[in-house]
PAMARMAR-266467 format. One record per atom (N, C-alpha, C): residue number from 1; residue in one letter; y, x, z. Coordinates in pm, 1 decimal, always signed. Layout:
<atoms>
i:aa:yy:xx:zz
NUM:a:Y:X:Z
...
</atoms>
This chain:
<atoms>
i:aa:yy:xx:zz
1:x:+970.1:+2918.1:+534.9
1:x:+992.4:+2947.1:+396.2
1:x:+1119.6:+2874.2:+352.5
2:x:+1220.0:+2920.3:+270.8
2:x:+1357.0:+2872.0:+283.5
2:x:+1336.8:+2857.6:+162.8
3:x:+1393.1:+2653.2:+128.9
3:x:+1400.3:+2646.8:+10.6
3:x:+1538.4:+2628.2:-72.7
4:x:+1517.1:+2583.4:-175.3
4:x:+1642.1:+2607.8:-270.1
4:x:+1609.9:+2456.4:-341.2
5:x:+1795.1:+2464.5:-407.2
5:x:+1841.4:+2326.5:-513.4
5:x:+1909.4:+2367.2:-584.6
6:x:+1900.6:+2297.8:-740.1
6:x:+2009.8:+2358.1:-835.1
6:x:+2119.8:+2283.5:-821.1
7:x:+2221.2:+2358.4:-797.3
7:x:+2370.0:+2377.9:-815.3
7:x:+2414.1:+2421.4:-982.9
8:x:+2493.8:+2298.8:-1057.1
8:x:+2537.2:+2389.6:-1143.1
8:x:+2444.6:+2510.5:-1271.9
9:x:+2321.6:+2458.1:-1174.7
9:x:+2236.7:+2519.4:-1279.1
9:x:+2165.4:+2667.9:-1250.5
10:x:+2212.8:+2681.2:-1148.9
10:x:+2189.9:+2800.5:-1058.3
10:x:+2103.0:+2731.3:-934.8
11:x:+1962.5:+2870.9:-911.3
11:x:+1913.2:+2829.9:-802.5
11:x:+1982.2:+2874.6:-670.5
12:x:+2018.4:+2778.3:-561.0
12:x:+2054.3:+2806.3:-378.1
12:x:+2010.7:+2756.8:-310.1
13:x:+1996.1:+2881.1:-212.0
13:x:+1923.4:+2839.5:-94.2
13:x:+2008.8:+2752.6:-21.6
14:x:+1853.0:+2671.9:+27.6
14:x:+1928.2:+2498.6:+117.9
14:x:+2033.1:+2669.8:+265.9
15:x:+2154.9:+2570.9:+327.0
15:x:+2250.5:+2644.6:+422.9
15:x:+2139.7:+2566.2:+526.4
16:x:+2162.3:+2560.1:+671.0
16:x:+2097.0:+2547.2:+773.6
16:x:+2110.6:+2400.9:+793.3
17:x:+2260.2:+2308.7:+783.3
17:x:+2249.3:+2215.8:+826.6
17:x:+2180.0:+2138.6:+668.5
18:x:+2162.3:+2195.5:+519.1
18:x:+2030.1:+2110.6:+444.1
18:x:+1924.2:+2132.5:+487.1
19:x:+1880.6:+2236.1:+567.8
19:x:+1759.2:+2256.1:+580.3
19:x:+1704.5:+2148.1:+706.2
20:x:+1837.7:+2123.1:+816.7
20:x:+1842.2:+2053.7:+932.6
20:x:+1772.2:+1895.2:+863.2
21:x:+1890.9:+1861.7:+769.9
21:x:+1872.6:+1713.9:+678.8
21:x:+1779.0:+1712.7:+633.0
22:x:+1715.8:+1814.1:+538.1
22:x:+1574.2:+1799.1:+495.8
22:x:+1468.0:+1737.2:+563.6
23:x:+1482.4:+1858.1:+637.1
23:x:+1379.8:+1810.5:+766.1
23:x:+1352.4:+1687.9:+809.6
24:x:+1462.0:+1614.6:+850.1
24:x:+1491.7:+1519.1:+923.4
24:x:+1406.9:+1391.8:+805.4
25:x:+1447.6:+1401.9:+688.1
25:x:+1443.5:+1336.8:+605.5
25:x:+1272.2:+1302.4:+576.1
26:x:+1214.9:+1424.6:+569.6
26:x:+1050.5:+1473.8:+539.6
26:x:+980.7:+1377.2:+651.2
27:x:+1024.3:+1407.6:+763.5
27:x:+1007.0:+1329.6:+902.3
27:x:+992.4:+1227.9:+877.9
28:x:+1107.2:+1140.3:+873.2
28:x:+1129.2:+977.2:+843.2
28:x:+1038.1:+958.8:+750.0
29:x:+1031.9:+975.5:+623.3
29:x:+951.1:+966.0:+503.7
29:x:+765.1:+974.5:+582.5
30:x:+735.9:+1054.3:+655.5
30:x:+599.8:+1072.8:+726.3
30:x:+602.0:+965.7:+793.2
31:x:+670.4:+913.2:+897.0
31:x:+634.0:+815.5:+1009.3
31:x:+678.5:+724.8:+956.7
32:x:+737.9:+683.7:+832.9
32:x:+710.6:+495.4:+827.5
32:x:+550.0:+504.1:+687.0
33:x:+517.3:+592.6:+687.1
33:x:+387.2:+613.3:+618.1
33:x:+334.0:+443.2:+659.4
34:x:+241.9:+435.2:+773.9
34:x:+179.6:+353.6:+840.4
34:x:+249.0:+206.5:+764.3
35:x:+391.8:+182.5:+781.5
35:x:+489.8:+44.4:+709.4
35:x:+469.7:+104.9:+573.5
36:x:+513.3:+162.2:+494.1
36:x:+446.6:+170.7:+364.5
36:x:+328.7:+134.7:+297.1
37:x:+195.3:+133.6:+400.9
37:x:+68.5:+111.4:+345.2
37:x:+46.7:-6.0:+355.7
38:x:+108.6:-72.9:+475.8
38:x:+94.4:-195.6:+509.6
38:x:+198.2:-265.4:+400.6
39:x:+248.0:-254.3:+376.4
39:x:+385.2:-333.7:+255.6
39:x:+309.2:-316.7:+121.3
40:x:+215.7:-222.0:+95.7
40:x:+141.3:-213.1:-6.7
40:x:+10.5:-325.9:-23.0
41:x:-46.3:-300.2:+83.5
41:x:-156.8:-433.2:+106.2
41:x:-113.0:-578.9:+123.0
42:x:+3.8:-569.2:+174.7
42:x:+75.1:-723.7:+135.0
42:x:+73.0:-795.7:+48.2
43:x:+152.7:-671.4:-64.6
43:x:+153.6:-695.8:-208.5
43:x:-17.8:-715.5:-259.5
44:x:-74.7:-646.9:-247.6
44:x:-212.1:-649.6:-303.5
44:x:-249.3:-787.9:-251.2
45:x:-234.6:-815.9:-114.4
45:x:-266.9:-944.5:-80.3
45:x:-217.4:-1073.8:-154.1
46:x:-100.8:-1080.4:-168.0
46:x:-30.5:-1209.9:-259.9
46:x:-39.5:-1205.8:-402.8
47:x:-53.9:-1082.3:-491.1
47:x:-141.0:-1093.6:-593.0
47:x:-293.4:-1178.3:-566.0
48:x:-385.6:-1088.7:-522.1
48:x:-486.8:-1220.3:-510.0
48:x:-475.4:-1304.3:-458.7
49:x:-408.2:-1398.6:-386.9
49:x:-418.2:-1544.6:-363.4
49:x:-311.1:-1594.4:-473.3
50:x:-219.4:-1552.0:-552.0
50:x:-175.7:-1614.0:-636.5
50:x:-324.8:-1621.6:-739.7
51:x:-404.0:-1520.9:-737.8
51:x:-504.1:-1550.9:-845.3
51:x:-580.1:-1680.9:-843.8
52:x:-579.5:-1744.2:-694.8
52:x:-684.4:-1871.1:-684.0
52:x:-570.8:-1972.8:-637.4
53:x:-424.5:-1947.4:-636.0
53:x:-364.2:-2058.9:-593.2
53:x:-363.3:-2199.4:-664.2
54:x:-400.7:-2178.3:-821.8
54:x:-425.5:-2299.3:-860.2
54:x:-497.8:-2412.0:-837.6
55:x:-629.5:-2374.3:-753.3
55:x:-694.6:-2464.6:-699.8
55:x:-620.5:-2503.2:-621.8
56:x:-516.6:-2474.4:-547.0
56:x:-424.3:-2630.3:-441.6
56:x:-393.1:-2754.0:-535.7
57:x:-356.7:-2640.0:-648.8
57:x:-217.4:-2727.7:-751.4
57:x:-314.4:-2808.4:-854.6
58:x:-444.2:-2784.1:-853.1
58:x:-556.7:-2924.4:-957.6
58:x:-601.6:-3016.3:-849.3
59:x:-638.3:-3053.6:-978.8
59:x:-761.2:-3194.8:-921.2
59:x:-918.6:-3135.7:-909.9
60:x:-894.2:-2965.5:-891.2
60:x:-1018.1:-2947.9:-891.1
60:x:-1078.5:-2888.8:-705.5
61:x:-1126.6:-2907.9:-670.0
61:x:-1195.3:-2874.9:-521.2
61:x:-1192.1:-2711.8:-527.7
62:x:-1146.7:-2697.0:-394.0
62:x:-1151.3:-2557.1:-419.3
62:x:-1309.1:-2494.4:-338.6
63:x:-1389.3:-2413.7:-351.5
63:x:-1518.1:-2331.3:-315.2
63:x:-1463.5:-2337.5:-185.6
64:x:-1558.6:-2358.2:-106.5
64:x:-1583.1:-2247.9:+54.4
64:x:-1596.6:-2119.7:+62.9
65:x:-1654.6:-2063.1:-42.5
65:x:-1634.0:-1914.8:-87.2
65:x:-1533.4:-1861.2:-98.5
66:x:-1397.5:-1925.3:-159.3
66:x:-1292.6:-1906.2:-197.3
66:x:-1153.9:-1928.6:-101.2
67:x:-1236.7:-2040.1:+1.0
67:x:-1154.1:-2083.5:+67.7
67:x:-1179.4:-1953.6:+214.0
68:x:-1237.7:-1899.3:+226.0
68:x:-1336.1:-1834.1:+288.4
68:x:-1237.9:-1715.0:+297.0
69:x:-1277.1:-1661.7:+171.3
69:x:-1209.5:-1521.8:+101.7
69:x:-1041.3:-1544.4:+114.7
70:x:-956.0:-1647.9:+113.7
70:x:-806.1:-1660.1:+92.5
70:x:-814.9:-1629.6:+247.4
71:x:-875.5:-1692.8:+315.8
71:x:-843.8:-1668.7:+469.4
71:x:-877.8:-1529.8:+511.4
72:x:-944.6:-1454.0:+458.7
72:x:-1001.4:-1354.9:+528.6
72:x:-876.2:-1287.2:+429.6
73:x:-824.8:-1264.3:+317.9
73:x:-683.3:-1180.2:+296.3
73:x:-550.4:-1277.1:+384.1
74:x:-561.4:-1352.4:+381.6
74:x:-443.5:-1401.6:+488.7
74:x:-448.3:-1360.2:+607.6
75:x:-571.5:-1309.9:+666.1
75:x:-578.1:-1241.3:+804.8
75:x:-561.3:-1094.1:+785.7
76:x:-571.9:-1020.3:+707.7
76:x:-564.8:-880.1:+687.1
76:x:-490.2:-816.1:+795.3
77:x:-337.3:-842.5:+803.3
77:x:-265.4:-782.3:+910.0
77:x:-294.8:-795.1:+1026.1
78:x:-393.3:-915.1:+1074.2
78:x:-402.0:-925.2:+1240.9
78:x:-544.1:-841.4:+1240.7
79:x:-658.6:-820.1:+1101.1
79:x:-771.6:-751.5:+1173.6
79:x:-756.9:-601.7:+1102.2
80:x:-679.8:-589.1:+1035.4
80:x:-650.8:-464.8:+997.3
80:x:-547.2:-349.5:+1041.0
81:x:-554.6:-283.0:+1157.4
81:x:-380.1:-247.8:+1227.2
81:x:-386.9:-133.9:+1226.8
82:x:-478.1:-20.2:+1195.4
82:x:-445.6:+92.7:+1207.6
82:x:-376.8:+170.4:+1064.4
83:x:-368.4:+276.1:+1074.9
83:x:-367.3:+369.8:+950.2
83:x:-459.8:+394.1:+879.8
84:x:-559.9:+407.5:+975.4
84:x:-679.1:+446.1:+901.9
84:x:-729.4:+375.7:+829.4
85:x:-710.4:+221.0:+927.2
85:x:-820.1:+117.0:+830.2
85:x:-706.1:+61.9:+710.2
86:x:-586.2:+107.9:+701.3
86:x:-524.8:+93.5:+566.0
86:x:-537.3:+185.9:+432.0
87:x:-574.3:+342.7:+473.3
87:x:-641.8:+409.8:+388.4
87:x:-777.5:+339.9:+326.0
88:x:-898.8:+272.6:+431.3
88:x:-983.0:+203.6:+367.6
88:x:-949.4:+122.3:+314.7
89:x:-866.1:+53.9:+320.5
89:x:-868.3:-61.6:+207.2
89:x:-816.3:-57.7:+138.6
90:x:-722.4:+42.9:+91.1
90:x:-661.0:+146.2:+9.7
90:x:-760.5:+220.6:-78.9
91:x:-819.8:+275.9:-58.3
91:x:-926.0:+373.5:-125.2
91:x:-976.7:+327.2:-250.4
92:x:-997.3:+404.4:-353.3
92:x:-1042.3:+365.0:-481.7
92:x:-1123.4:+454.2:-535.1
93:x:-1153.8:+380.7:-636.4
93:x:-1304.3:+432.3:-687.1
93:x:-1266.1:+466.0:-871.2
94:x:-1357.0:+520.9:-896.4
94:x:-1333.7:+523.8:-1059.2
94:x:-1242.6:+602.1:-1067.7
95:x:-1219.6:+652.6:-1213.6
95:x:-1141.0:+740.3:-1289.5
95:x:-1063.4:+681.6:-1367.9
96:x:-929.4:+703.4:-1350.1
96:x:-818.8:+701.6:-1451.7
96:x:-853.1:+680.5:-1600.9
97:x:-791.5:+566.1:-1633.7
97:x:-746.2:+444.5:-1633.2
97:x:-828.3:+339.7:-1528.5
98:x:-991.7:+310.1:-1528.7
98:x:-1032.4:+233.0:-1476.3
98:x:-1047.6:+190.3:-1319.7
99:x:-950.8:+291.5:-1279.4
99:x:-977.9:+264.3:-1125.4
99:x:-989.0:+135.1:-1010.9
100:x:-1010.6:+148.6:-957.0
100:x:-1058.9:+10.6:-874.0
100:x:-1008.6:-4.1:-711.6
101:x:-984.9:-61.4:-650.2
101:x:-977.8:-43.5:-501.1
101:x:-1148.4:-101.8:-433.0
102:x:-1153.1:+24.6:-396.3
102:x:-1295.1:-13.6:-337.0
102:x:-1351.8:-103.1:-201.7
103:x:-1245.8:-175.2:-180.4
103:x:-1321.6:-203.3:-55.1
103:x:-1299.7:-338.2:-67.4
104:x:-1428.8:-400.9:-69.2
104:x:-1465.2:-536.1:-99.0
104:x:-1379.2:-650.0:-116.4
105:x:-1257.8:-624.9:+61.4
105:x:-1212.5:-768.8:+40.1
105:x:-1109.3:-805.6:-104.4
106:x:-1084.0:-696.5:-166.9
106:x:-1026.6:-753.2:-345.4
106:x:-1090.7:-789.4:-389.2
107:x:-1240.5:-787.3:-425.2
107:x:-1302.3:-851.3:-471.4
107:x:-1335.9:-980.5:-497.1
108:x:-1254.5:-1076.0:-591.9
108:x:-1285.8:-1222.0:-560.7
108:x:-1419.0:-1276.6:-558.9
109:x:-1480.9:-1341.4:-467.9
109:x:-1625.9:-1393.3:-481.8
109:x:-1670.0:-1474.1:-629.9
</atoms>
């Protein structure tokens, strides 16, 4: 199916070597999928431990629960390596606005 871009305001069809680039482009964009999800859970990861990092920085003791839970998101990348299991921990629940990521380890204890 041959697609098109506006030019000028006018619709044209992509010539062979956009359609070549396209392609190429769609490609790349698919296979770093896998580094995308993982760069996403990173982020999700250092949000929650900034949430409990204050317990280093008091005079207050931090939980075994807590201490528990920081380690088990600090390990994410070594027990989490596929695609798949980044869709799970990805996955969410609820309806727009309230949505949630469903899979436990966000959950602070």
């Amino acid at each position: 199916m041959p697609r098109y871009h506006l030019i000028n305001g006018e619709r044209v069809q992509f010539t062979a070597e956009e359609e070549t680039a396209r392609d190429a482009e769609e490609k790349a964009w698919a296979d770093s999928s896998k580094e995308r999800k993982l760069k996403q859970i990173k982020e999700l990861r250092l949000d929650k431990l900034k949430e409990t990092d204050w317990y280093s920085n008091s005079d207050v003791t931090m939980p075994d629960n807590i201490k528990t839970w920081r380690q088990q998101l600090r390990d994410l990348p070594q027990t989490y390596t596929t695609e798949e299991q980044y869709d799970e921990l990805l996955e969410m629940q609820g309806d727009f606005p309230n949505q949630t990521y469903k899979h436990t380890i966000w959950s602070k204890p």
